[in-house]
Short mmCIF file of the C-alpha atoms (twelve columns), coordinates in Angstrom:
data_MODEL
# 
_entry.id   MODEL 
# 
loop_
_atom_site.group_PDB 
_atom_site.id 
_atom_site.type_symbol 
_atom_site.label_atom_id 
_atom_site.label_alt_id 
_atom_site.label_comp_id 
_atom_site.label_asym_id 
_atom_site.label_seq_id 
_atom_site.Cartn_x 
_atom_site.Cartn_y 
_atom_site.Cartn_z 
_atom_site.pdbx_PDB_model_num 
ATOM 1  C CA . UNK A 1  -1.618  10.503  2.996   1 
ATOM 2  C CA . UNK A 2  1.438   8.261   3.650   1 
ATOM 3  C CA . UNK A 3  1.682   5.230   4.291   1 
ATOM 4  C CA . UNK A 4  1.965   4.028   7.750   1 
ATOM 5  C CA . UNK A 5  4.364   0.723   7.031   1 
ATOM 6  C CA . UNK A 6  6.909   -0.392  4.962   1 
ATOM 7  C CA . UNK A 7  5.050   -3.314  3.912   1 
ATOM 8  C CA . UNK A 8  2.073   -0.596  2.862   1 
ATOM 9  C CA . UNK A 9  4.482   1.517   0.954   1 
ATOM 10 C CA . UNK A 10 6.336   -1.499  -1.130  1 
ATOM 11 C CA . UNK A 11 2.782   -2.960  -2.185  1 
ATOM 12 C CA . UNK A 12 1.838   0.458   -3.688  1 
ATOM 13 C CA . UNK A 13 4.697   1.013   -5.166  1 
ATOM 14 C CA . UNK A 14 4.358   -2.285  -7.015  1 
ATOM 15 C CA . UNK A 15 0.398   -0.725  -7.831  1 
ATOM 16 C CA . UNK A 16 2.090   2.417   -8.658  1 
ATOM 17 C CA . UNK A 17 4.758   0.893   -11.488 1 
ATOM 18 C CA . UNK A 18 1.470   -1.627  -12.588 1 
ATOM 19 C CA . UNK A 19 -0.735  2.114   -13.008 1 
ATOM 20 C CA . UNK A 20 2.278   3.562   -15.372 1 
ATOM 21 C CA . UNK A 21 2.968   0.054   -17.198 1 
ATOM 22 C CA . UNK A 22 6.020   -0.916  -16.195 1 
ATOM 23 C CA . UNK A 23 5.121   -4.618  -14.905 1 
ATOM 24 C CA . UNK A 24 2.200   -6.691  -15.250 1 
ATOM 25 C CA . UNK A 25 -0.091  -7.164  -12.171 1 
ATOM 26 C CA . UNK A 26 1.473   -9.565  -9.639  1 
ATOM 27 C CA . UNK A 27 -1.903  -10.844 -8.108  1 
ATOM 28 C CA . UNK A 28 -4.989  -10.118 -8.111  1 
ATOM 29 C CA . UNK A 29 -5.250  -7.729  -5.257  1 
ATOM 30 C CA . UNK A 30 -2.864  -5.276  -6.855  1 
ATOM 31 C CA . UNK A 31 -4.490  -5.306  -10.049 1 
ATOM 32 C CA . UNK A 32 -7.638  -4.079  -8.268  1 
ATOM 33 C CA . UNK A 33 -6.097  -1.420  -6.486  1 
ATOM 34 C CA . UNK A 34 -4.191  -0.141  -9.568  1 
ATOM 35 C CA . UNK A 35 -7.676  -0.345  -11.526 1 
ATOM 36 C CA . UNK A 36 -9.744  1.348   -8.428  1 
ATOM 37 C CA . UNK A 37 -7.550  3.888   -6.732  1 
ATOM 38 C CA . UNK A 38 -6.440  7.357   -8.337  1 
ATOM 39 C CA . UNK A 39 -2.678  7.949   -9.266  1 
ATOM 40 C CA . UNK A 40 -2.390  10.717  -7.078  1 
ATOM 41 C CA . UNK A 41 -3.323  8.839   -3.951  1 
ATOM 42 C CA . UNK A 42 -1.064  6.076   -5.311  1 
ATOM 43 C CA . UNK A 43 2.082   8.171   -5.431  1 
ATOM 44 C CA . UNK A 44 0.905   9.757   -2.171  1 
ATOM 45 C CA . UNK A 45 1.353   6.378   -0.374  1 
ATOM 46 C CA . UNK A 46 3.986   5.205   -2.248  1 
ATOM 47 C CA . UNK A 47 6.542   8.135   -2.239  1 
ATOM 48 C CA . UNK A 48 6.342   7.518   1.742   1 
ATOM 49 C CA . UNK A 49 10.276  7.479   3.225   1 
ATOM 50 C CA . UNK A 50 10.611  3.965   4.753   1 
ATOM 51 C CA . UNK A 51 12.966  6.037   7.837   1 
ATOM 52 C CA . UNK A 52 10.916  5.301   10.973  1 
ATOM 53 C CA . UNK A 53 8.208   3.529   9.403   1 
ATOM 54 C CA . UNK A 54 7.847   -0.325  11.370  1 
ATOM 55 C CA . UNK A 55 7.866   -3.444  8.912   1 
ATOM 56 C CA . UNK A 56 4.023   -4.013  9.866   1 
ATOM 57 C CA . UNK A 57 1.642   -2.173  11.634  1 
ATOM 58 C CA . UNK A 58 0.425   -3.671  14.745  1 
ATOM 59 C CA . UNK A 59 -3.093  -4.241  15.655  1 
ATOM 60 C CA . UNK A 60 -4.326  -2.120  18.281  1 
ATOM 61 C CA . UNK A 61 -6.710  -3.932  21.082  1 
ATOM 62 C CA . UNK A 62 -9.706  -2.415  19.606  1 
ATOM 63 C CA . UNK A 63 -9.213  -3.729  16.008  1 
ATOM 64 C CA . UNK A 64 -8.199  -7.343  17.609  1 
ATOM 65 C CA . UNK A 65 -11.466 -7.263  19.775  1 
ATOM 66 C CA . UNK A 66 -13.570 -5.967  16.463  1 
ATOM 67 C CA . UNK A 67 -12.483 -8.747  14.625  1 
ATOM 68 C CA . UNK A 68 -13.244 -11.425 17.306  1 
# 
């Protein structure tokens, strides 16, 4: 599955380099997902191509209305 932002890809990639011990967990949300997640899906998202990916991904009206 790739990731669907740039933002997305760059935060596994830091859970990705924390998985194979080459930094120390930044915060507290990556060391979860480092701990939780399996490497495979990990390198999945993170090996994404940032060409044509957007910085964020937008909300679409449904998610903004589910979260009113």
């Amino acid at each position: 599955m790739p990731a669907v932002s740039k933002k997305q890809q760059r935060f596994f990639g830091i859970v990705r380099a924390i998985q194979k011990g080459e930094m120390a967990p930044t915060t507290p949300e990556t060391a979860k997902a480092a701990a939780d997640m399996k490497k495979g899906d990990v390198k999945d998202f993170a090996s994404t191509k940032h060409k044509g990916l957007p910085d964020k991904k937008k909300k679409s009206l449904k998610e903004f209305l589910e979260n009113i």
